[in-house]
DRENDO-1510 file (C-alpha; in Angstrom, 1 decimal, always signed):
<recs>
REC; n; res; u; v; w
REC; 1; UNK; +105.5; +189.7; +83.4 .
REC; 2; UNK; +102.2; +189.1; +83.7 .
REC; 3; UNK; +100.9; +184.9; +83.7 .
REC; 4; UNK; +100.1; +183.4; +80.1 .
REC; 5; UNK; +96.5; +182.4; +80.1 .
REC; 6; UNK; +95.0; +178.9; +79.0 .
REC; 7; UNK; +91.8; +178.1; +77.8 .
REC; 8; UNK; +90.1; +174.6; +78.1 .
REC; 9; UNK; +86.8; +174.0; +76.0 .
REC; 10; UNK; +84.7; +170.7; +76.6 .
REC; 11; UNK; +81.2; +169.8; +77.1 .
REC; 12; UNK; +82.1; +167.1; +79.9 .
REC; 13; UNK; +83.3; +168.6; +82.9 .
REC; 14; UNK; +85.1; +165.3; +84.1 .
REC; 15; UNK; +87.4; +165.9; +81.4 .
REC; 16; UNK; +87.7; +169.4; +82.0 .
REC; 17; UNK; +88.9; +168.7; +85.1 .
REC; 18; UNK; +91.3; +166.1; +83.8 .
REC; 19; UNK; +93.0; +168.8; +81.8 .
REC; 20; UNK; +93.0; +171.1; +84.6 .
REC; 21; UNK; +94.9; +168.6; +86.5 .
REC; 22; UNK; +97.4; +168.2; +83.8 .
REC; 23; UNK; +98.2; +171.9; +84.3 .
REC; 24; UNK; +98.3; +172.1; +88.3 .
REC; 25; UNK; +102.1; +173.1; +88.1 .
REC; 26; UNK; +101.8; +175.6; +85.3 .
REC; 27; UNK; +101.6; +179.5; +86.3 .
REC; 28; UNK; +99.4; +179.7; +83.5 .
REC; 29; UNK; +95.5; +181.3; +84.1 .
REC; 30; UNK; +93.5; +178.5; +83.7 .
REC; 31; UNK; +89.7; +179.4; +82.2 .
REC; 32; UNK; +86.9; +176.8; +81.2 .
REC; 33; UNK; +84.4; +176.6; +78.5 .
REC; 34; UNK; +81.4; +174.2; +77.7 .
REC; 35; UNK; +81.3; +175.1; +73.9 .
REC; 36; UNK; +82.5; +177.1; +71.0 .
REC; 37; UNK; +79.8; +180.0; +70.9 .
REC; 38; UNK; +81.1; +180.6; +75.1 .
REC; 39; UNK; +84.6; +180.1; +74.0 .
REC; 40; UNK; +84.3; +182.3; +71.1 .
REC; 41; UNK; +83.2; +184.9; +74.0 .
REC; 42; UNK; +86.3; +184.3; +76.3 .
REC; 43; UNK; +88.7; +184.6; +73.5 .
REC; 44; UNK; +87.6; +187.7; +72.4 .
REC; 45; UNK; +87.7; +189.4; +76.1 .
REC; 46; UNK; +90.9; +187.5; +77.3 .
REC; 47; UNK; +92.7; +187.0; +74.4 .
REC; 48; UNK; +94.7; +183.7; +75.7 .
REC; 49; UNK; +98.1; +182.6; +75.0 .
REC; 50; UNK; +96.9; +178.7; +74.3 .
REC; 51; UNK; +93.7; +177.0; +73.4 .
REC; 52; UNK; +92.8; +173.1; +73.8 .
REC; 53; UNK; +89.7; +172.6; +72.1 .
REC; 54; UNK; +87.4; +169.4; +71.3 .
REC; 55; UNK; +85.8; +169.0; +68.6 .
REC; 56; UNK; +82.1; +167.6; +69.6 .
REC; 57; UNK; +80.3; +169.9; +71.6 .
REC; 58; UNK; +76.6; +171.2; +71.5 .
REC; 59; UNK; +75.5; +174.5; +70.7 .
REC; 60; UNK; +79.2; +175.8; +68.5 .
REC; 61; UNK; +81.3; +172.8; +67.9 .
REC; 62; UNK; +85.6; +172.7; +68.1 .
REC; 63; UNK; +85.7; +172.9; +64.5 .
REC; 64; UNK; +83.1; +175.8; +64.0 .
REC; 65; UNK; +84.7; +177.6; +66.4 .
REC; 66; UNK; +88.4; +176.8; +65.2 .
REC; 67; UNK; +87.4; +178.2; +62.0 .
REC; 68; UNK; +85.6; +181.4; +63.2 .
REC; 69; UNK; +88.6; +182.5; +65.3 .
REC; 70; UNK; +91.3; +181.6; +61.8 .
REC; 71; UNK; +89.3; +184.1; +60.1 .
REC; 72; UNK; +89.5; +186.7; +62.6 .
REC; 73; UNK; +92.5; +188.9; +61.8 .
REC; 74; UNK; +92.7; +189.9; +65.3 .
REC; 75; UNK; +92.9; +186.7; +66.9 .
REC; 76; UNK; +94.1; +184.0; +64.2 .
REC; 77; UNK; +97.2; +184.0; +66.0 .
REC; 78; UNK; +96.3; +181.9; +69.1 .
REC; 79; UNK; +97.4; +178.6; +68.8 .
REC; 80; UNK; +94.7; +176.2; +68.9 .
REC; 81; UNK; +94.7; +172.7; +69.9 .
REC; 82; UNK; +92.0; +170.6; +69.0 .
REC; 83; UNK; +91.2; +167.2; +70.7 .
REC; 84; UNK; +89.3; +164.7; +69.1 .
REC; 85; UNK; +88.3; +160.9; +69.1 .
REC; 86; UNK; +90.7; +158.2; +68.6 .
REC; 87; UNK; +90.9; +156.5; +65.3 .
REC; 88; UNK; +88.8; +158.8; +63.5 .
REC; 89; UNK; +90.5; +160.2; +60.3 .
REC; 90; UNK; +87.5; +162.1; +59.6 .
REC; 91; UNK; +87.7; +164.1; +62.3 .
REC; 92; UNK; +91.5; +164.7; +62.2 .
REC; 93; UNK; +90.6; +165.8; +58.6 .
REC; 94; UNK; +87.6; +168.3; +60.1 .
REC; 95; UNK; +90.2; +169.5; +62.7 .
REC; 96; UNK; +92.9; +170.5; +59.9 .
REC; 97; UNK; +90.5; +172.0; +57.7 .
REC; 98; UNK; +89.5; +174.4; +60.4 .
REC; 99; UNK; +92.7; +175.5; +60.6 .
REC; 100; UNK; +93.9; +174.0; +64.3 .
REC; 101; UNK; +97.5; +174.2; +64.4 .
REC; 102; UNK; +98.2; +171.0; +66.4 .
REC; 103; UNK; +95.5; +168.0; +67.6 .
REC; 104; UNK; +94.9; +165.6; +69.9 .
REC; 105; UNK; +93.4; +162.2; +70.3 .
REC; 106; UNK; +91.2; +160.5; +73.5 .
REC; 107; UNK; +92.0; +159.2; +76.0 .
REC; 108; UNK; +94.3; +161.9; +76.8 .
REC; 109; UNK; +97.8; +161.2; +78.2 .
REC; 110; UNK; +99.4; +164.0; +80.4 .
REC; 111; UNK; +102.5; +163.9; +78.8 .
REC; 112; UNK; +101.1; +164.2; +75.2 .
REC; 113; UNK; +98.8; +167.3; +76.4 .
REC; 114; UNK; +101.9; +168.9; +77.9 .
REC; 115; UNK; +104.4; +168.2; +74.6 .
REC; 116; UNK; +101.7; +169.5; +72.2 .
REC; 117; UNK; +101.4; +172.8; +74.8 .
REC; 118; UNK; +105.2; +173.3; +74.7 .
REC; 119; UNK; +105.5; +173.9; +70.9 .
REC; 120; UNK; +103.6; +177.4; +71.5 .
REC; 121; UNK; +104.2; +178.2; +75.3 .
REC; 122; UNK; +107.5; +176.8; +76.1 .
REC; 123; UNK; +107.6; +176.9; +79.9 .
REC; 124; UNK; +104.5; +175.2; +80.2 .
REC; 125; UNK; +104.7; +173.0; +83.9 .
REC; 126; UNK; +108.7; +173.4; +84.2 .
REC; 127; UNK; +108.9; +173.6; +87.6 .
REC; 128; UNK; +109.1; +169.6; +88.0 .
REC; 129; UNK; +112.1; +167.7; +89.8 .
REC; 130; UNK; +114.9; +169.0; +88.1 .
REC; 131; UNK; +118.7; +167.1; +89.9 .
REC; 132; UNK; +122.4; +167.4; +88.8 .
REC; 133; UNK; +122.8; +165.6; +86.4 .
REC; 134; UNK; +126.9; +165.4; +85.4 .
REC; 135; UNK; +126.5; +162.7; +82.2 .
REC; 136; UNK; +128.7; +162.4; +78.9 .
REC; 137; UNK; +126.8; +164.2; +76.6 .
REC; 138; UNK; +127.5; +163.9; +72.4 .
REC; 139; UNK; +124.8; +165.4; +70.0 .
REC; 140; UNK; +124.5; +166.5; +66.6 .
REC; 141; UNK; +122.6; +169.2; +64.7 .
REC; 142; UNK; +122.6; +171.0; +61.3 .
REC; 143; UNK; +124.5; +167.8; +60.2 .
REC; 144; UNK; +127.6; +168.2; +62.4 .
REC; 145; UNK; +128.9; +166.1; +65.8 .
REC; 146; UNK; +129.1; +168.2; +69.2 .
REC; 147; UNK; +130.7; +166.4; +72.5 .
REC; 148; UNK; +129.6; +168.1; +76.1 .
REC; 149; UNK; +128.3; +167.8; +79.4 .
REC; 150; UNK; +124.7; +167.9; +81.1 .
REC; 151; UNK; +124.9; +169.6; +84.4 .
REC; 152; UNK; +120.8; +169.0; +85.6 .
REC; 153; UNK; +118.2; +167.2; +84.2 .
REC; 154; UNK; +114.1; +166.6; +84.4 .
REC; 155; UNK; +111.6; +164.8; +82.7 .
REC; 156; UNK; +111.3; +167.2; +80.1 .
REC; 157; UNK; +115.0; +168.7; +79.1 .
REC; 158; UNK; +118.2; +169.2; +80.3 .
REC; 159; UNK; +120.9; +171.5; +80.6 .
REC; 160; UNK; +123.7; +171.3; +78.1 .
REC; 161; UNK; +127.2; +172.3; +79.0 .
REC; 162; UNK; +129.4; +172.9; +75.8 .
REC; 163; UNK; +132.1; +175.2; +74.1 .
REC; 164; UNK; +129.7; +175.1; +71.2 .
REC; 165; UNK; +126.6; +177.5; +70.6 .
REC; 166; UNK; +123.7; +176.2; +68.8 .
REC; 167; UNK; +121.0; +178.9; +68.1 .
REC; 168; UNK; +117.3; +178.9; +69.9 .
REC; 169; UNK; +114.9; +176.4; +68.1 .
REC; 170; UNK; +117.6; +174.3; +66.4 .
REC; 171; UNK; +116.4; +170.8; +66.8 .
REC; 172; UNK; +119.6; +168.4; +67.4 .
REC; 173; UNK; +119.8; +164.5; +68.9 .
REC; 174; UNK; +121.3; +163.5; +71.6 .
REC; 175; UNK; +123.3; +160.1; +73.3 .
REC; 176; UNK; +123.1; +160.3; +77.0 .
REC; 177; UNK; +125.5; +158.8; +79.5 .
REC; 178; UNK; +124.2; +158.8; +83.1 .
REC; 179; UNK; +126.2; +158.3; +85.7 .
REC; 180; UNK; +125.7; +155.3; +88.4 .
REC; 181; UNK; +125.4; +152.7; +86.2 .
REC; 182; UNK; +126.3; +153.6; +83.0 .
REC; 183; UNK; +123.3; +153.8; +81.1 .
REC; 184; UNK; +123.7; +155.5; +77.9 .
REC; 185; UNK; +120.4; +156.6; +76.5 .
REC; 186; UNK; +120.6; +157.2; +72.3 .
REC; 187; UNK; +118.5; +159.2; +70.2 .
REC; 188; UNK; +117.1; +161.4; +72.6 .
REC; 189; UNK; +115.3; +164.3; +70.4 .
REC; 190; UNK; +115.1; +167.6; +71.8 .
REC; 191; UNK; +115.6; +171.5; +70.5 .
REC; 192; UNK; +117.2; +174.5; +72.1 .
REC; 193; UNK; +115.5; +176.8; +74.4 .
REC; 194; UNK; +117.5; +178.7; +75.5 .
REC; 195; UNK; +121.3; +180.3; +75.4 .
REC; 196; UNK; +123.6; +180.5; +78.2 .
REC; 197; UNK; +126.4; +181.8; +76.1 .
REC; 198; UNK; +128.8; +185.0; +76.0 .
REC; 199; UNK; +129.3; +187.5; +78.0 .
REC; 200; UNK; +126.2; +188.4; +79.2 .
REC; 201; UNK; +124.9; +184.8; +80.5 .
REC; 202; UNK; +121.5; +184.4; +81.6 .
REC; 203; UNK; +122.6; +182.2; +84.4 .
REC; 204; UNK; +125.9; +183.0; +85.0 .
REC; 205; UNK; +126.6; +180.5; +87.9 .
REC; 206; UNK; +126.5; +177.8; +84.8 .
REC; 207; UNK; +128.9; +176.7; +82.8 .
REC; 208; UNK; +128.6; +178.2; +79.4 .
REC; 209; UNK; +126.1; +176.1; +77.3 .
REC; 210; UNK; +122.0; +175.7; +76.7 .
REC; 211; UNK; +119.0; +174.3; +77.7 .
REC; 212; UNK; +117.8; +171.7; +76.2 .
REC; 213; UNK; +113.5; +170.6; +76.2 .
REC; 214; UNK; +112.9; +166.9; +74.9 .
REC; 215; UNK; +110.6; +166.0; +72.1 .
REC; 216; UNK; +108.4; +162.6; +72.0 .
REC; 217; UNK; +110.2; +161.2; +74.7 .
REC; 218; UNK; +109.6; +157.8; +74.1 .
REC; 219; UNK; +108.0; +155.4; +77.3 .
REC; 220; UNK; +111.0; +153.8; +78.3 .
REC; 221; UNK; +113.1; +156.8; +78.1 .
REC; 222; UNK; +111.1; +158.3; +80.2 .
REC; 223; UNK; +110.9; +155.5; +82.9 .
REC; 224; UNK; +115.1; +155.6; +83.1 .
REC; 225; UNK; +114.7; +159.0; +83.3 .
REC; 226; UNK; +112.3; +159.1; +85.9 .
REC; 227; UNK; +114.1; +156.7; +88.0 .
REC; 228; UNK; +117.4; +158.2; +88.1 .
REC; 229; UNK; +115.9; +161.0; +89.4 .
REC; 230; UNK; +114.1; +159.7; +92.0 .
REC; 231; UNK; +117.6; +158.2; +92.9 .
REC; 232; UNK; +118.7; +161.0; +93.5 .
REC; 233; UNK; +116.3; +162.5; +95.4 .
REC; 234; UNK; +116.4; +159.7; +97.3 .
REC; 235; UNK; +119.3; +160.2; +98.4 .
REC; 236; UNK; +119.3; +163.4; +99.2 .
</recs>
């Protein structure tokens, strides 16, 4: 399978690079472009999976650009995401009406870039600290209460073990129980990704169930998160 590519447009190279380092665990092809007219050039050559854009740059600006490739049959498809100011509705407004399909706002925070990438390339930088994870697990989705079992988790998902098979994409919320200390962690959003289900498991070494990415993970969430798992690893 050959590496989803990722293109980064921005006049300032320092924040080029900031976005580069956001993606230094991703398998993804990284290119670079100072403005819309180059960009325009790249995408119609490499065709990539994923564009962050911003909106002010000289020569073709985000929007410009943004627009140009909506109209083109060939390439409307890409998933655009444009970054722009803080606290400037009319430039949200400029970045909608050129048709970007998410946005967003300066300063940049790495886990916002990487939550906005997920919606169109799912596996974007998945290959952080994942640890066993074996915590009471109840969710609910489609209106309707599930029990189960995590078996690993990460800073962005988990897996799921449960008798109960929710499809790909179904957005459910979960309450969290993890272990050493009895922390339960509530309204934890998140949506399938994929199945482990049947008889034809992906992964049959685990127990029958799914994985599970997070969505707006909020600070504090995080920070538990992130601690229990460095307590593990520590003592490992």
């Amino acid at each position: 399978m050959s590496k989803p590519i990722i293109l980064l447009v921005d006049d300032t190279k320092l924040f080029l690079e900031l976005e580069k380092s956001f993606l230094k665990c991703s398998s993804a092809r990284v290119l670079t472009a100072g403005n819309g007219r180059d960009a325009l050039e790249i995408i119609r050559k490499e065709k990539p999976d994923l564009i962050y854009m911003d909106l002010h740059m000289p020569e073709m600006g985000g929007a410009e650009c943004c627009a140009t490739l909506k109209a083109d049959p060939l390439l409307r498809s890409i998933p655009v995401i444009m970054v722009t100011s803080a606290g400037k509705e009319a430039d949200i407004l400029l970045c909608k009406e050129a048709g970007c399909d998410e946005f967003l706002t300066k300063p940049v925070n790495r886990r916002l870039f990487l939550e906005k990438g997920r919606r169109f390339l799912d596996n974007l930088c998945r290959n952080e600290t994942r640890v066993p994870c074996r915590a009471r697990a109840r969710f609910s989705a489609n209106n309707l209460q599930y029990s189960g079992v995590s078996v690993d988790i990460s800073r962005w998902g988990l897996y799921l073990a449960t008798e109960y098979s929710l499809e790909v994409k179904t957005p459910l919320e979960i309450s969290l129980t993890l272990p050493e200390g009895d922390i339960t962690l509530t309204g934890i959003k998140g949506v399938v990704t994929w199945q482990n289900s049947g008889a034809d498991r992906v992964k049959p070494g685990l127990p029958q169930g799914f994985g599970v990415r997070f969505l707006n993970l909020d600070d504090d969430k995080l920070d538990i998160i992130s601690a229990f798992i460095a307590k593990v690893n520590a003592g490992n």
